[in-house]
C-alpha positions as CSV (number, residue, x, y, z in Angstrom):
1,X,-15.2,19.2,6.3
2,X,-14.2,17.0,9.0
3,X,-10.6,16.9,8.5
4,X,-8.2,19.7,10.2
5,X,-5.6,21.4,8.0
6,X,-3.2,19.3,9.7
7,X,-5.0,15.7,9.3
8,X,-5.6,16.4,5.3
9,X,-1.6,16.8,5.0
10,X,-1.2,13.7,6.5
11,X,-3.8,12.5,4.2
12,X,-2.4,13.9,0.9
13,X,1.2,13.1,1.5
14,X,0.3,9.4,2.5
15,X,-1.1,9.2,-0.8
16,X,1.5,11.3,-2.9
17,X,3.5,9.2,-1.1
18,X,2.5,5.7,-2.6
19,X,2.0,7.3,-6.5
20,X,6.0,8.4,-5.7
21,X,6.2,5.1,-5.0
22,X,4.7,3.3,-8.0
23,X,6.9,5.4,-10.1
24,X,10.0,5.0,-8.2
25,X,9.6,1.0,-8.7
26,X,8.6,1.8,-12.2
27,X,11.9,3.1,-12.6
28,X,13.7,0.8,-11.0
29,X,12.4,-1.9,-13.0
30,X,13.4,-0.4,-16.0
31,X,16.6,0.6,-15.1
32,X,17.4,-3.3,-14.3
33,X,15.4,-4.1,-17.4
34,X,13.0,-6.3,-15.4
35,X,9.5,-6.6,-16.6
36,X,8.0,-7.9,-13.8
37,X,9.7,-5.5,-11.4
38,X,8.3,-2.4,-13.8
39,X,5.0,-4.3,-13.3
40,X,4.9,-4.5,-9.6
41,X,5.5,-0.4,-10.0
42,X,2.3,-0.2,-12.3
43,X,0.2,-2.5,-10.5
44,X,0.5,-0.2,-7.5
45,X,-1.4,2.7,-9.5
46,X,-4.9,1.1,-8.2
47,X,-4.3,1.4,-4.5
48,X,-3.4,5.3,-5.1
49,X,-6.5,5.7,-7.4
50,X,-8.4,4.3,-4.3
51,X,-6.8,6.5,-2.2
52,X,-8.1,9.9,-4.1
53,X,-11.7,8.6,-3.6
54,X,-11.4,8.5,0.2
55,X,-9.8,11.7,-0.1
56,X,-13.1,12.6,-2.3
57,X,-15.0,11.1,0.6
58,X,-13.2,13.1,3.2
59,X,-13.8,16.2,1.4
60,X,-17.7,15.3,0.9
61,X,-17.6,15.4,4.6
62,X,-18.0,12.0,4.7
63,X,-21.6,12.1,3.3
64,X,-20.6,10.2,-0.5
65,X,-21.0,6.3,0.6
66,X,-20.6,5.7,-2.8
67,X,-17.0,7.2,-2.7
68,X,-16.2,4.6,0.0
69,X,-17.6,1.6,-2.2
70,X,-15.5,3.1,-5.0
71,X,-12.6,2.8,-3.1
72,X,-12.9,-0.6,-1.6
73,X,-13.6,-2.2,-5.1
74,X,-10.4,-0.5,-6.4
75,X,-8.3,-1.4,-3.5
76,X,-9.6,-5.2,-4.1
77,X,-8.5,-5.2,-7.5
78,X,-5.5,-3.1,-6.4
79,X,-4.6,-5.9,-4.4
80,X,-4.9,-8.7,-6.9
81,X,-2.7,-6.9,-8.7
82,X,0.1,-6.7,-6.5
83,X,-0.3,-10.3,-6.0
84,X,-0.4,-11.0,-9.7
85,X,3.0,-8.7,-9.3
86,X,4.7,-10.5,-6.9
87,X,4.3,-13.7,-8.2
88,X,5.3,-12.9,-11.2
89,X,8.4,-11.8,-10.3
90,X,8.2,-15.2,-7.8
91,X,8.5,-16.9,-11.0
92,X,10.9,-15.3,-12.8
93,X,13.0,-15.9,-10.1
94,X,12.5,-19.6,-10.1
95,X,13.1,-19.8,-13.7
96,X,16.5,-17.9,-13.1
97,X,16.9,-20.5,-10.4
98,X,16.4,-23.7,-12.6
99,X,18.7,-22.1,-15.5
100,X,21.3,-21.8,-13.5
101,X,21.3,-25.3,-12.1
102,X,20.6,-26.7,-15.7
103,X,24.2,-24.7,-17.4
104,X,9.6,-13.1,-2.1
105,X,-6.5,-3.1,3.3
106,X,-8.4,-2.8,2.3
107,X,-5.9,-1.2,2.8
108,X,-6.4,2.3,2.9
109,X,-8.3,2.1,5.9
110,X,-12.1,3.7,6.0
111,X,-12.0,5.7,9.1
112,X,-14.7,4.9,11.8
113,X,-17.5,2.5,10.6
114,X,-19.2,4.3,8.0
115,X,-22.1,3.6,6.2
116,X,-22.2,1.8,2.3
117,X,-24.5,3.0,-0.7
118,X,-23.9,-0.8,-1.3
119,X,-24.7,-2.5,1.8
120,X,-22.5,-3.2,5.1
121,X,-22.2,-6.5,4.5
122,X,-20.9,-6.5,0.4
123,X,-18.9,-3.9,1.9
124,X,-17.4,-6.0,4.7
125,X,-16.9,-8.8,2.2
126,X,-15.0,-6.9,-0.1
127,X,-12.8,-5.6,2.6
128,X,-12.4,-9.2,4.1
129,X,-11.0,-10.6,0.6
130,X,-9.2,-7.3,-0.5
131,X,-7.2,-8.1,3.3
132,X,-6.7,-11.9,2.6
133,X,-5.3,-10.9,-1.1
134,X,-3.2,-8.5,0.5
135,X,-1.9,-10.6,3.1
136,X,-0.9,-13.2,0.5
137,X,1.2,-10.8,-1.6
138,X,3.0,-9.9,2.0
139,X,3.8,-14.0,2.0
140,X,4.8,-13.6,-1.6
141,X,7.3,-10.8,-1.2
142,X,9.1,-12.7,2.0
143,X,9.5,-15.5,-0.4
144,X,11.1,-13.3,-3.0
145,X,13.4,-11.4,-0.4
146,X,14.4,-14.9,0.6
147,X,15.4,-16.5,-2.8
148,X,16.3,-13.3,-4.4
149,X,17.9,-11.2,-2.1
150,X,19.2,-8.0,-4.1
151,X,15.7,-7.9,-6.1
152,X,14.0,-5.7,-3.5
153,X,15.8,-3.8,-0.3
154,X,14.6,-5.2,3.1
155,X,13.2,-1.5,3.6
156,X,10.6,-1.9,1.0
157,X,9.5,-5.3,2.8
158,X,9.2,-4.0,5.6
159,X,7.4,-0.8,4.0
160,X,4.5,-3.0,2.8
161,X,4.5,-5.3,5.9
162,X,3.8,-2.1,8.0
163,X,0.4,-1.2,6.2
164,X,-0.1,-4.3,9.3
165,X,0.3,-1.9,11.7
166,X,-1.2,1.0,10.4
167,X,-4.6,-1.1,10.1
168,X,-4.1,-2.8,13.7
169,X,-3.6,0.9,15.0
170,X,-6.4,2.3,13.0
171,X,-8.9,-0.3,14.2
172,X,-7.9,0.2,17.9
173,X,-8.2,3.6,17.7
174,X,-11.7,3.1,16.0
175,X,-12.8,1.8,19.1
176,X,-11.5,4.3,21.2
177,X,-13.1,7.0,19.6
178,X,-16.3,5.6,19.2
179,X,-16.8,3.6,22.4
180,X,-14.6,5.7,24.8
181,X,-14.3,8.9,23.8
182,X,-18.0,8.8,22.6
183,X,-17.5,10.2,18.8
184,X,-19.6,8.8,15.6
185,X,-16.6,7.7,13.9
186,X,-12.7,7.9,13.8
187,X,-13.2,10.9,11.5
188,X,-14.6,13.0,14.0
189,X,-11.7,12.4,16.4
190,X,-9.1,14.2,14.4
191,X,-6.2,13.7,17.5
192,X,-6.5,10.1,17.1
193,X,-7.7,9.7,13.1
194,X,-4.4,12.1,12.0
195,X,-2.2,9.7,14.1
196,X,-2.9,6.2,12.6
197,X,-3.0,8.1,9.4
198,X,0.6,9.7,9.7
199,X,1.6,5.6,10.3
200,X,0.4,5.6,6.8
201,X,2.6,7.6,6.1
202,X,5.5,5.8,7.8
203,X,4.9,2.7,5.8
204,X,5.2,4.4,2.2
205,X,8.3,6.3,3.0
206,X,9.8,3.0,4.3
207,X,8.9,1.8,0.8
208,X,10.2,5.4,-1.4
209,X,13.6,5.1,1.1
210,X,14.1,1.1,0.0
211,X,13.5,1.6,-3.8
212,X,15.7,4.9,-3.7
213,X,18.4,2.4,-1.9
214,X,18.1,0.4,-4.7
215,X,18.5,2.8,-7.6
216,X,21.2,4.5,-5.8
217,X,23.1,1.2,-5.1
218,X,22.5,0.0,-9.1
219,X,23.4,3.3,-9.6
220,X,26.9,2.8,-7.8
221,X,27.7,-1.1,-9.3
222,X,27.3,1.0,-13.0
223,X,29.6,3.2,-12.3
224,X,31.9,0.7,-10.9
225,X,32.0,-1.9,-13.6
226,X,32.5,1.2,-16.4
227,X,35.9,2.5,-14.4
């Protein structure tokens, strides 16, 4: 295996990590008895499935291109479903809204350029919309904070906007490892692969820390409004 003992922790706690995550807004959701919150926590189950096959694909020794297809076509549908999820709750919100006036990467990153059982460019394609999706439901959750502003904590926000810079990193350091420091891919460079993986990690602890704020502050107001 590629990976050092250090670099597959980063690895599996990035992506316990987001499944702590997807619960944790589960819970939330249903705690606030909001649907389309408790939906948002669900629809983030893909993303972590897609995680496990890159871990798979790690663990192959990065010889599986299949795993890596795999992957990509569950983070694509991973994030139509977060889009689906945000704009659901988008909606809800403007419904609120109007009856109150009336009485908001691929994205687990493949490291280096590896190759596809499926083909380089399907698998570029799928990447390319799987980003654009993604990108879409980062719009979507601004315009949520903005209308809604106790829905979701700023942290969480922020949490998903990061993935941004875990994929810009991950992509510069690509090219350092490849073209400068002369190795085949990011995953033989385990200095520079384990670092724009622990950034990873970064972002889905800025999401666990928001949705904890949350419960914790719902938490609070309960206890508030039963003394």
């Amino acid at each position: 295996m590629l990976l050092s003992l250090p670099n597959w922790l980063i690895h599996i706690s990035s992506s316990l990590e987001w499944g702590i995550a997807s619960f944790l807004m589960y819970r939330y959701g249903t705690m606030i008895r909001r649907k389309d919150v408790q939906r948002l926590g669900l629809y983030m189950i893909p993303h972590w499935i897609g995680s496990w096959f890159v871990l798979a694909y790690h663990v192959s020794g990065d010889t599986i291109p299949v795993l890596l297809d795999l992957s990509e076509t569950v983070n694509l549908f991973g994030s139509i479903a977060l889009l689906y999820a945000s704009l659901g709750i988008l909606k809800t919100i403007k419904s609120r809204s109007s009856a109150g006036i009336m009485a908001a990467a691929g994205f687990f990153l493949i490291s280096g350029r590896p190759q596809s059982f499926m083909g380089e460019d399907v698998f570029d394609l799928i990447l390319q919309i799987s980003s654009v999706v993604y990108l879409t439901f980062l719009v979507t959750l601004i315009l949520i904070k903005k209308r809604d502003p106790d829905i979701l904590s700023g942290l969480t926000v922020a949490g998903f906007w990061f993935v941004l810079v875990f994929i810009s990193v991950t992509v510069f350091f690509m090219y350092l490892s490849t073209e400068v420091r002369a190795f085949p891919t990011l995953s033989h460079d385990d200095l520079l692969h384990g670092s724009a993986e622990s950034l990873l990690c970064i972002s889905n602890l800025m999401i666990i820390l928001g949705i904890h704020r949350q419960i914790k502050r719902f938490k609070n107001n309960q206890r508030t409004e039963n003394s």
